[in-house]
VEXVOVEX-54353 format. One line per field, with one value per residue (C-alpha): residue number from 1; chain; x negated, z, y negated. Coordinates in steps of 0.001 Angstrom, whole numbers. Each point is the difference from the previous one (the first is absolute). Example, Ala and Ser with C-alpha at 12.3 -4.5 7.8 and 13.67 -1.06 7.14 Angstrom:
BEGIN
pos = c(1;2)
unit = c(A;A)
X = c(-12300;-1370)
Z = c(7800;-660)
Y = c(4500;-3440)
END
This chain:
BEGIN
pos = c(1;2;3;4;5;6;7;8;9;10;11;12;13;14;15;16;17;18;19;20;21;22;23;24;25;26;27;28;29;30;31;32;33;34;35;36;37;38;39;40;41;42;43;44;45;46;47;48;49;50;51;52;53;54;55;56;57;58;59;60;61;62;63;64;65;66;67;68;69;70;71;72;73;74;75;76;77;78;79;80;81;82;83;84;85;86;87;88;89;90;91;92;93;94;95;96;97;98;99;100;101;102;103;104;105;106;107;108;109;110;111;112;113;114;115;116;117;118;119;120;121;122;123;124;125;126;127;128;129;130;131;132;133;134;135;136;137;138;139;140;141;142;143;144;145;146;147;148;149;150;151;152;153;154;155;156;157;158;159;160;161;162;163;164;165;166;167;168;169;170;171;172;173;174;175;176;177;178;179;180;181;182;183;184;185;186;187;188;189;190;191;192;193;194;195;196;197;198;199;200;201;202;203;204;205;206;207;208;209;210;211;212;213;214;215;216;217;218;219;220;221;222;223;224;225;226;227;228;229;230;231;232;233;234;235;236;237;238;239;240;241;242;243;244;245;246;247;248;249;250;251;252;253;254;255;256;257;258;259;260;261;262;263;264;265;266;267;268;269;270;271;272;273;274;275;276;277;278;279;280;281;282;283;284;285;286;287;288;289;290;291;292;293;294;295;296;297;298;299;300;301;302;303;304;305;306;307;308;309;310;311;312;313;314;315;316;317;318;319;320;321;322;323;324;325;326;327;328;329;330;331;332;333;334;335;336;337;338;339;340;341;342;343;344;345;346;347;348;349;350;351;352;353;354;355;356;357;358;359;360;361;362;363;364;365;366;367;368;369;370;371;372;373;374;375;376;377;378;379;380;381;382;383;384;385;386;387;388;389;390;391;392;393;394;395;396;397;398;399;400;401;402;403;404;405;406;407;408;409;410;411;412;413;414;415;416;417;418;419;420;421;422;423;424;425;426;427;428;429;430;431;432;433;434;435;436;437;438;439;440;441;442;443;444;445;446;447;448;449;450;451;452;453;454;455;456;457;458;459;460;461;462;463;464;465;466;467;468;469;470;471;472;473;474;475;476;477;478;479;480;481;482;483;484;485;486;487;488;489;490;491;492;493;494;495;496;497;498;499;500;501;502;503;504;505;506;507;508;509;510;511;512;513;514;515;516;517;518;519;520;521;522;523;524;525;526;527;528;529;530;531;532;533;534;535;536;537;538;539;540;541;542;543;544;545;546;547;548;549;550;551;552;553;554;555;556;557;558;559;560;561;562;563)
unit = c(A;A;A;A;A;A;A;A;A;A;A;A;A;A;A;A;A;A;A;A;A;A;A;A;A;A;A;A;A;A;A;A;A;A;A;A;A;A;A;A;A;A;A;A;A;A;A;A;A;A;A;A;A;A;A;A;A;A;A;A;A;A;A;A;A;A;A;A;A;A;A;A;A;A;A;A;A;A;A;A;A;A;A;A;A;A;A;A;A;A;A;A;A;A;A;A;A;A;A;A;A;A;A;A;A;A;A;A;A;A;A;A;A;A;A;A;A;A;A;A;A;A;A;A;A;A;A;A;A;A;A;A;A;A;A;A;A;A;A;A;A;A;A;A;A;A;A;A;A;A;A;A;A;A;A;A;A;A;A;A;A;A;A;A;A;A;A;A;A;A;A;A;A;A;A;A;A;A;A;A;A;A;A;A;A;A;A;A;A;A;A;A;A;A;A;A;A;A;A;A;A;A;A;A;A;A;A;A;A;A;A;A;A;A;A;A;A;A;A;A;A;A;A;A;A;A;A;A;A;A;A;A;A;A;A;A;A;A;A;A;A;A;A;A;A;A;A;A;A;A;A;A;A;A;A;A;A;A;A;A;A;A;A;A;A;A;A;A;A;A;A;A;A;A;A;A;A;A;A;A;A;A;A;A;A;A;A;A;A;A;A;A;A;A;A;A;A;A;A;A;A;A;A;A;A;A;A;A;A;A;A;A;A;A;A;A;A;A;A;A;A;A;A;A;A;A;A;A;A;A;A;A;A;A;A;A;A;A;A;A;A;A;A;A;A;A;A;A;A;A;A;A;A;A;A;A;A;A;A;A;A;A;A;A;A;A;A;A;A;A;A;A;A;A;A;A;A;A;A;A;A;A;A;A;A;A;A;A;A;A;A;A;A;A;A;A;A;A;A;A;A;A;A;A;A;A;A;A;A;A;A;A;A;A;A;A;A;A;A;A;A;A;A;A;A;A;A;A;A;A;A;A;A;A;A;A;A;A;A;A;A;A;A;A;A;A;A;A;A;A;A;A;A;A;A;A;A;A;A;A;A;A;A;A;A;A;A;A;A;A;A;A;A;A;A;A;A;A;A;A;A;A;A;A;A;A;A;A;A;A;A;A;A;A;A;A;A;A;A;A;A;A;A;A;A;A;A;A;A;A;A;A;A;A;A;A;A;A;A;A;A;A;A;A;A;A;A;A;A;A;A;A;A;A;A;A;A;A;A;A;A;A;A;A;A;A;A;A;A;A;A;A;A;A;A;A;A;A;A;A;A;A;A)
X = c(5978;-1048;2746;3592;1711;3289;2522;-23;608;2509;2084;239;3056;732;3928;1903;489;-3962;256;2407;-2559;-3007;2060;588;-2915;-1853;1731;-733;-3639;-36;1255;-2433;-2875;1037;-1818;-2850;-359;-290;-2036;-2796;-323;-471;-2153;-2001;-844;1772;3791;3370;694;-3083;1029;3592;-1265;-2723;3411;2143;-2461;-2051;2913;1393;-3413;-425;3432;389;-3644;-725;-302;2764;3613;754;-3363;1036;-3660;-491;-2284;-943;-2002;-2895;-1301;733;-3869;-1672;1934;-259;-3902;-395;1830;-2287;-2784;749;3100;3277;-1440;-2700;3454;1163;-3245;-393;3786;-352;-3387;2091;2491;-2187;-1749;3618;525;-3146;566;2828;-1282;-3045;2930;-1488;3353;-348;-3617;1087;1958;-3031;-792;-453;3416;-2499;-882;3269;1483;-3542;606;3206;268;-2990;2552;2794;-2227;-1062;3566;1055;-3201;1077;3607;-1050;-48;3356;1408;-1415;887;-3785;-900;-3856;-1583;-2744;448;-3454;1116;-2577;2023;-1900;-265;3718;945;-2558;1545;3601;-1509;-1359;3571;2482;1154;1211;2849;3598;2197;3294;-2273;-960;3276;1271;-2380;700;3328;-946;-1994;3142;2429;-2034;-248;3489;2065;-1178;1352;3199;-4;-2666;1408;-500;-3259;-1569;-2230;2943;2249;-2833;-930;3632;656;-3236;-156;3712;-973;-3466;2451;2043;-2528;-2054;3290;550;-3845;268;-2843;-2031;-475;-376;-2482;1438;-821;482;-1789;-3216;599;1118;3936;382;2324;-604;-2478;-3321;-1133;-3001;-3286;-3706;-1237;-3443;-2850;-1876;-4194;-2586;-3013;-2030;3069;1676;3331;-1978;-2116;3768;1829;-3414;417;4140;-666;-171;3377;1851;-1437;1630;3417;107;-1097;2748;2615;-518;-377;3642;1897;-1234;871;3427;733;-1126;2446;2788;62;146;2974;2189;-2231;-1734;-3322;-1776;-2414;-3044;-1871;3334;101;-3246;-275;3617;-1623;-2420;2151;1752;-3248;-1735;3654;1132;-2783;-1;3586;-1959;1257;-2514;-797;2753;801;2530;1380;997;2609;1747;-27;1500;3066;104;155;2296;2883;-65;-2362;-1572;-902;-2183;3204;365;-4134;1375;3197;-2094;-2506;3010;1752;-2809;-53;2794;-764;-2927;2218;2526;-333;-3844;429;1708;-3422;-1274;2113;-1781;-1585;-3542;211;2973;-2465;-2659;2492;477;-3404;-815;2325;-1480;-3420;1536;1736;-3501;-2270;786;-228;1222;-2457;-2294;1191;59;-3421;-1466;1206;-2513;-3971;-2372;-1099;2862;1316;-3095;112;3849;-1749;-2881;2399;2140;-2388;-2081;3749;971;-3803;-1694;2724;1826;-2796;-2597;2487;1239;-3761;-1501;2935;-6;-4108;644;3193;-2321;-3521;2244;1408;-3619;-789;2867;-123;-3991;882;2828;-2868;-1700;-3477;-553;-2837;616;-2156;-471;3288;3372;3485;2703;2545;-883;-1076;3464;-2245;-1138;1400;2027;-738;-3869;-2535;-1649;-2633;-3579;-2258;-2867;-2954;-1976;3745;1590;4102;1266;3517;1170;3705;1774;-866;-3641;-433;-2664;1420;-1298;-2834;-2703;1324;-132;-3614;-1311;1550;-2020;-3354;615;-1218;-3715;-104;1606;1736;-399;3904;1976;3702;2154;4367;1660;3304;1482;-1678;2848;-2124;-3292;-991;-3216;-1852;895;-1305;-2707;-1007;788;-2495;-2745;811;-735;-2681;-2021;838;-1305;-3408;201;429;3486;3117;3432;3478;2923;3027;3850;-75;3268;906;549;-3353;-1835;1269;-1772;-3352;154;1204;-3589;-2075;-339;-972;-3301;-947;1304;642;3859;268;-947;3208;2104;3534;-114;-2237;-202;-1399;-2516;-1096;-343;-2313;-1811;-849;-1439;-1774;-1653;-695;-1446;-2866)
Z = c(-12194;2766;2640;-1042;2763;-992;2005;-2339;-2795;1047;1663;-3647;-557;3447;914;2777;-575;-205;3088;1518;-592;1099;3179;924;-1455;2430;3088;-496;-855;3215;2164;-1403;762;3802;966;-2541;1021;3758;-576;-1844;1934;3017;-1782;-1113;3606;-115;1128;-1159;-124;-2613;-1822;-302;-631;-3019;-1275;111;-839;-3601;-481;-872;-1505;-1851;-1740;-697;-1327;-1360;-3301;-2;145;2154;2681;3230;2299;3768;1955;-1561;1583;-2201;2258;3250;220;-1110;1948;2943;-826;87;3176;1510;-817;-344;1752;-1500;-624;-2474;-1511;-595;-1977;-1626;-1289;-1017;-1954;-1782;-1100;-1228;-2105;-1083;-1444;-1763;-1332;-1734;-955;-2395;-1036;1649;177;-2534;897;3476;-1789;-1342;3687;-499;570;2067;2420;573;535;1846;2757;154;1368;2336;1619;76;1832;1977;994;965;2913;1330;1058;1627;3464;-443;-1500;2555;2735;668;3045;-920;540;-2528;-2969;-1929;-3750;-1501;-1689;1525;3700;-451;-557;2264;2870;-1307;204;3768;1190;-2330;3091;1669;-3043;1383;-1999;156;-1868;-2733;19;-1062;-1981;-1957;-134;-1552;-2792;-725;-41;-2248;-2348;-41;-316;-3430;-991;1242;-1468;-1703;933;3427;1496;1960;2004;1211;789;1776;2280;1036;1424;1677;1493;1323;1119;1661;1485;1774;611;2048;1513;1480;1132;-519;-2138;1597;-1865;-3772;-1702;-1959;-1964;2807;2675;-2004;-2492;914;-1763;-2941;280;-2931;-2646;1795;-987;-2077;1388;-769;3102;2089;-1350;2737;-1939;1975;581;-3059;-2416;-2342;-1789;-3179;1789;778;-3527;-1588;2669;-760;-4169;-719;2231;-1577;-3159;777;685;-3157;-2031;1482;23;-3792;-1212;2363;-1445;-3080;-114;1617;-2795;-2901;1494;806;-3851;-1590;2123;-632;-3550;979;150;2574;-189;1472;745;1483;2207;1605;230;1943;2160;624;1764;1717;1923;594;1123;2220;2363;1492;1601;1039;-2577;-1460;-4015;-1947;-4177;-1822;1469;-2183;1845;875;-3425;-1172;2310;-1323;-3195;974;1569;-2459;94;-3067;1260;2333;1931;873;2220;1227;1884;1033;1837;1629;1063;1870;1553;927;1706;2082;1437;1210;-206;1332;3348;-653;-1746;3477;426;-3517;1822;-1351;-1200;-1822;-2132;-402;-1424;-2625;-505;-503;-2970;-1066;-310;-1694;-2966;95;-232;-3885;595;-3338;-1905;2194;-1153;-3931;210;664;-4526;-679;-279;3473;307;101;2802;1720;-10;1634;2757;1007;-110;2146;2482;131;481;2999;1462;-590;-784;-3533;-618;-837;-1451;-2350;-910;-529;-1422;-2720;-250;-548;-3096;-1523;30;-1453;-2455;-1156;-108;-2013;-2389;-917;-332;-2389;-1883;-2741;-1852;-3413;-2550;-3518;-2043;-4135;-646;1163;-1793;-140;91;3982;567;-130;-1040;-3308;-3047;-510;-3992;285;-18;3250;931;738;2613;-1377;1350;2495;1369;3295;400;3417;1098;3276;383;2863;2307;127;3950;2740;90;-3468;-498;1560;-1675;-3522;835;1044;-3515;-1872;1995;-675;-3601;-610;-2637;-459;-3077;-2190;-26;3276;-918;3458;-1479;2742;-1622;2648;2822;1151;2104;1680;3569;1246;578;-3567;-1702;2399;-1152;-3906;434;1589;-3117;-2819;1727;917;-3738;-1586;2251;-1463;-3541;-523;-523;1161;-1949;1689;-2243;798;2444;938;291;3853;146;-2738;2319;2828;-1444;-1362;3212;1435;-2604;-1965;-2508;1050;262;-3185;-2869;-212;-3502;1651;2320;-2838;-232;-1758;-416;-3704;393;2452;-2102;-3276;2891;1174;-4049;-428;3205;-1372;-3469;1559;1244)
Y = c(-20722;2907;-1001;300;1347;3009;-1743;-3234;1735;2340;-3003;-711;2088;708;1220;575;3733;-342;-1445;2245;2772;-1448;-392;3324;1352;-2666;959;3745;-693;-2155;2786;2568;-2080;-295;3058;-183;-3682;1155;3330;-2095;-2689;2445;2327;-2557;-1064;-2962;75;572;-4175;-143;2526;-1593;-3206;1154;1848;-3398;-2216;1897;1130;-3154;-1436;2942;-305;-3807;-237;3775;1000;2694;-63;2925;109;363;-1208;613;2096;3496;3293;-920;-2793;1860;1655;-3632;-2159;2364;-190;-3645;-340;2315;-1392;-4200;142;-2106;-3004;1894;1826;-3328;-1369;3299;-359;-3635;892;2875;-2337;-2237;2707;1344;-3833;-106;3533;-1344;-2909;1095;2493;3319;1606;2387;1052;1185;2544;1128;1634;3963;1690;2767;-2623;-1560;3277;386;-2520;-6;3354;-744;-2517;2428;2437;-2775;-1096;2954;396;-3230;1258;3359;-1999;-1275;3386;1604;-2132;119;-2208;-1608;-2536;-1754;2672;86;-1635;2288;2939;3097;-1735;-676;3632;1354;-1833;1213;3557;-732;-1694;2654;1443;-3099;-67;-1455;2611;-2615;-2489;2848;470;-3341;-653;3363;-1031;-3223;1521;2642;-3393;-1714;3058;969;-3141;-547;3247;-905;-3340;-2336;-3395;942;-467;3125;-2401;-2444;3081;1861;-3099;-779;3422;766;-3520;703;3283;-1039;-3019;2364;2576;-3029;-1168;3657;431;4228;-208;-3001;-2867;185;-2512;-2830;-2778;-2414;1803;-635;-3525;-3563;292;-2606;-2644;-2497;-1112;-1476;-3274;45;-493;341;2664;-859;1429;1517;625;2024;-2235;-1172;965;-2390;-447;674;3226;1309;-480;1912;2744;82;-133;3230;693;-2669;1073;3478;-2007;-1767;2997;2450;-2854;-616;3720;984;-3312;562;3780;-879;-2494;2410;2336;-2432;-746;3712;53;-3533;-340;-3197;-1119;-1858;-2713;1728;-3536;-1716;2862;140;-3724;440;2876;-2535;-2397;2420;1000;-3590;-1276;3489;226;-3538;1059;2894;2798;2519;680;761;1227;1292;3127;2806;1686;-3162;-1729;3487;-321;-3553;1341;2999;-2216;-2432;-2818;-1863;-3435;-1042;-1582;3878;160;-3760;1284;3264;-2712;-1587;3086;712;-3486;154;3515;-1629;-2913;1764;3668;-42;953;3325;1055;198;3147;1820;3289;185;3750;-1460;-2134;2355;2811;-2916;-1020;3895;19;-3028;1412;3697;-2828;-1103;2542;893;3639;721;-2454;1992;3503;-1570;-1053;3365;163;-2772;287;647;-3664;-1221;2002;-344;-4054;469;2467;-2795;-2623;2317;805;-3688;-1294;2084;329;-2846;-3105;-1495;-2537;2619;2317;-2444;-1197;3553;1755;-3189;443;3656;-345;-2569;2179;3119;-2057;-1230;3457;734;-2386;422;3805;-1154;-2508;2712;-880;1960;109;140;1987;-261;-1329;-942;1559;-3054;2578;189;-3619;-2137;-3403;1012;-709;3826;-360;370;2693;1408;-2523;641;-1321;-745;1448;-2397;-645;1496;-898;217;-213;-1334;982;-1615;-3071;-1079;-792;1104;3270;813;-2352;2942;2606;-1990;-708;3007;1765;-3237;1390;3245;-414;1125;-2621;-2805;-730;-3242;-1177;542;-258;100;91;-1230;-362;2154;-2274;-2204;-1947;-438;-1116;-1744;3213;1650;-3380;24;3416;-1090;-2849;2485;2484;-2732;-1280;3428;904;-3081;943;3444;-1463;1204;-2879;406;-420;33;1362;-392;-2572;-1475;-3450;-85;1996;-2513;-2631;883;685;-3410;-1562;1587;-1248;3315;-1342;-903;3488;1336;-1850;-945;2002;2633;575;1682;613;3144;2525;-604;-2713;880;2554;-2150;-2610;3163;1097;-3337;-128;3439;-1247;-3171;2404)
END
């Protein structure tokens, strides 16, 4: 079975000193995301009501259905530059398709059991885009550090800083200021004490101070979250938005345009959950259930955005204070999900009086945890391609958008890793005789054997795909003349694709024209399997696919002395 949600099998054996520290463990989880839930759901373009309503409501979908004890879902940074994007572009009700279509894909990843293949994504390009967000982040919240007053920012990245450039002087120093502040809170409280969050701290005494600095007017008025954002004051009632189509579009013309987008969503919710899990479990020594979990991400984004939240995952940082204070149950994300609720009914209206500069100083250390400096600096150690894939992802992701960042920097891992593994493929050409002290399939106790003349060996070593297929045939027409036995060993090929038995079949046929015939020598089962599967056998005789080269010799001594 692909869906068997954590929380039904750790009810199993549940306790109440289990319970006791899921409790606290949830509360403190649910007063760290306060500020991240805000800061997202702003940043994203949205408000800080969506953002606290994605963080209640994944959260709780995410840990009743999820695949992981410990994962603690909501909104993350990652989906701040793609939501942002779509809103731009289709406005919310195209966020809301987009969302529903990535859940849907999330579901079906786990269903056909994809888990473990998203792992598979090259650590270069996660590392990649994810710092292209982090740079991203970070040139979203210059206007609010700065206190900078425009109107319509460009969302292209060099228009964006171009116009901070133009507008630098207009800086409001008090709002540097607090914001500064912010960013030193945020750092320093954890040095002091861990259990504490720096974000939570930092917000309480700058929106104080802001309060009081607004109540005195000797610096004018200081912008705050209410000044700009309708103030949240319960969970909205689900609904399906109006869909407003330019003339001559359709429903199905705007879920084709939103694909790739929602494609995006479900990619970089299922690598982040996924990578949050993995880590989760070297730390509490569990393991996940990688399908359970995307099919529970899944949920959590086709339920979330009809109550108007935004895309949500598993969140590192949080699921790590989870972890940190406690928490092994999913009881532990549950009670984080209604700590916040409980923060929105009756505690929503003093989010009004958040300063702005306030969240950006957090959002700015959001996007330094982010940007993986140090994977950075560590990946200077490995080989030139790989640091050049991070760099294009990097760039695409901060110039262009995640969508084609994500596409070419995957395009790019899998073309070097072609490139890689054909180099790794090697041909060779035996000449009078082969020593079975050096080939491992012989029998050890026999004499050097000799290739008899009118026979040429060749050896393929390593996987027989369209990498290698060429370069195989281009050594075979190399020959001035051809010989009368062809044997190929491929008991080092561990497999063959479409292309390398394409080529094969070209090889014993051209042969056969020039009056030469082809054994094949240590082929192995799986191998054997396949060239039966495509009718091999109707090129070559079935006797002639050998499994050892003994034998091919002994057929390729009586193909001679047939002559």
């Amino acid at each position: 079975m692909v869906f068997r949600p954590k929380i039904f099998e750790t009810l199993k054996h549940y306790s109440k000193e289990k319970f006791t520290a899921d409790l606290m463990a949830g509360i403190i989880v649910g007063i760290v995301a306060i500020p991240l839930a805000v800061a997202f759901g702003i940043a994203s373009g949205v408000g800080p009501t969506e953002g606290l309503v994605t963080a209640i409501i994944a959260g709780f979908i995410i840990s009743f259905f999820g695949g992981s004890r410990v994962q603690i879902g909501g909104p993350t940074g990652a989906f701040i530059v793609i939501v942002y994007g779509i809103i731009q572009q289709h406005g919310l009700a195209g966020l809301l398709i987009a969302t529903i279509m990535a859940g849907i894909m999330l579901i079906l990843m786990g269903v056909f059991k994809l888990g473990n293949i998203i792992k598979f994504v090259p650590y270069p390009v996660i590392i990649g885009f994810t710092a292209g967000i982090a740079v991203t982040i970070f040139s979203t919240q210059i206007k609010d550090l700065f206190g900078l007053d425009i109107d319509n920012l460009p969302a292209n990245f060099v228009d964006k800083w171009i116009v901070y450039f133009k507008n630098i002087s207009e800086t409001n120093l008090v709002t540097l200021l607090l914001g500064v502040l912010s960013v030193f809170i945020i750092v320093l409280v954890p040095k002091i004490s861990k259990k504490i969050p720096g974000s939570l701290v930092a917000i309480v005494v700058m929106t104080v101070a802001v309060w009081l600095l607004n109540s005195s007017g000797t610096f004018g008025h200081i912008k705050t979250i209410g000044d700009i954002y309708q103030l949240p004051s319960g969970i909205p009632l689900p609904k399906m938005p109006t869909l407003t189509l330019a003339e001559g579009t359709t429903i199905i013309d705007l879920i084709v345009q939103l694909f790739p987008a929602a494609f995006t969503i479900a990619m970089l919710g299922a690598i982040e959950s996924l990578l949050s899990a993995m880590v989760a479990d070297g730390v509490i020594a569990d393991k996940h259930d990688s399908n359970t979990e995307l099919i529970g991400q899944g949920i959590a984004n086709i339920v979330t955005p009809l109550f108007g939240g935004i895309p949500a995952t598993g969140a590192i940082a949080r699921t790590m204070t989870n972890i940190n204070n406690g928490g092994r149950s999913p009881i532990a994300g549950i009670i984080h999900a209604v700590t916040l609720l409980l923060v929105l009914l009756f505690l929503g209206k003093l989010v009004g009086y958040i300063p702005m500069a306030c969240l950006a100083g957090v959002l700015v250390v959001v996007s330094y945890n982010m940007s993986g400096w140090r994977s950075i600096a560590a990946l200077r150690k490995m080989p030139m391609s790989d640091n050049a894939v991070m760099w294009i992802t990097i760039v695409l992701t901060v110039v262009f958008d995640l969508t084609i960042a994500i596409e070419i920097g995957l395009l790019l891992s899998v073309v070097l890793f072609l490139k890689r593994t054909s180099e790794a493929t090697s041909i060779k050409i035996f000449g009078s005789e082969i020593d079975p002290n050096i080939e491992s399939d012989l029998e050890l106790h026999e004499e050097k054997l000799i290739i008899p003349e009118g026979v040429a060996v060749y050896e393929i070593d390593g996987p027989y795909f369209f990498g290698v297929a060429n370069k195989f045939d281009e050594i075979m027409t190399r020959m001035a003349k051809p010989p009368r036995v062809r044997i190929i060993r491929m008991r080092r090929v561990p497999f063959i694709d479409s292309t390398g038995l394409h080529n094969l079949e070209n090889l014993c046929i051209q042969s056969r024209r020039q009056g030469s015939i082809v054994i094949l020598s240590g082929v192995t089962m799986q191998v054997r399997k396949t060239l039966l599967k495509a009718k091999f056998d109707d090129i070559i005789p079935e006797d002639h696919i050998c499994s050892h080269i003994n034998i091919a010799l002994k057929k390729a001594d009586e193909i001679l002395h047939q002559d």
